[in-house]
N, C-alpha and C positions, 0 to 999 in steps of 0.2 A: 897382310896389309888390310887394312881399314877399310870398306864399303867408300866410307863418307871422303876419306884421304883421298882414297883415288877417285873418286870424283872430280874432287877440287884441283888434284893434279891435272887432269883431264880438260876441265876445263880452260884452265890457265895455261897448258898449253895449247888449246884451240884461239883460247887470246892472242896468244904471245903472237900467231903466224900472223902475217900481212895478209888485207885481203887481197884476190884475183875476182877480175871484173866474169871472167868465165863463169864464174856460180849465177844461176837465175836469181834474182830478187829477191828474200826472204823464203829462201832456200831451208837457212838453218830454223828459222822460225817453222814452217809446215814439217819439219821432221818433228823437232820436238812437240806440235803441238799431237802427234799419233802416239808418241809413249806412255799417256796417262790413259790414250783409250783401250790400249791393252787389255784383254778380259783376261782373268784367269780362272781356267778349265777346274769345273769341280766334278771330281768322281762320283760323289751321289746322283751330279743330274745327270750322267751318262744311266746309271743303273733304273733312276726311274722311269727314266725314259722308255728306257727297254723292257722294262716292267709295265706302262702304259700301253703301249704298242704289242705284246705281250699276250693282254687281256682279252683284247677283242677274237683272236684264235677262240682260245680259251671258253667263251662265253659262246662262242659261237659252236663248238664240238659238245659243251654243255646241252646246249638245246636240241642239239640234232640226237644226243645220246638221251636225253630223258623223253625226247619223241618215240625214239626207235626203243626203247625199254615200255613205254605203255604202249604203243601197239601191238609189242611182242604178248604182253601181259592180259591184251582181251584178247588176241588168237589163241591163247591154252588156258584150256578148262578144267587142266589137271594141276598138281602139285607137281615143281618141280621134283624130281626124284634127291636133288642135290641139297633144295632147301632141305626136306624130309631128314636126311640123314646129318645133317648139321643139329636141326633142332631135337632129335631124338638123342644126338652124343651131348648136348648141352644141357637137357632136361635129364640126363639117365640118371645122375647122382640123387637129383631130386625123387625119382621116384621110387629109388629105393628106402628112403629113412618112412619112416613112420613117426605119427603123431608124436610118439611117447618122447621120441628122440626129437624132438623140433622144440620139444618144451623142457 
């Protein structure tokens, strides 16, 4: 059936009935004027939402981690042993070729 048929159905038979003085005064008027205030719910503002709200954690464990990483970083005055070994398996390849082979 149609949307718009049964509407009109609808309506006409809201006509059709007789009124009862029991209904308060422009009863039917104050329903209808709340169905056009209706909002309808969008998924993305739920997501951004929570994606705003989100942030501030975020931003806040940031600053507390890149504190706690430079004070870590003036108490040792050595090489980590980890960086070391990273950057010697990364450079190895390089320091085996020679000039001849670069060119």
């Amino acid at each position: 059936m149609n949307d718009k048929r049964l509407y009109n159905d609808l309506i006409q038979a809201a006509r059709s009935m007789p009124e009862d003085d029991r209904v308060p005064y422009s009863f039917a008027k104050r329903i209808m004027a709340t169905l056009p205030r209706q909002v309808k719910t969008d998924p993305m503002a739920f997501w951004a939402r929570g994606l705003w709200r989100a942030s501030v954690p975020c931003l806040t464990l940031m600053v507390a981690m890149g504190t706690w990483s430079l004070v870590q970083g003036q108490n040792t005055s050595t090489i980590d042993p980890l960086a070391a070994d990273l950057e010697l398996t990364m450079l190895q390849p390089f320091d085996e070729l020679t000039v001849e082979e670069l060119w």
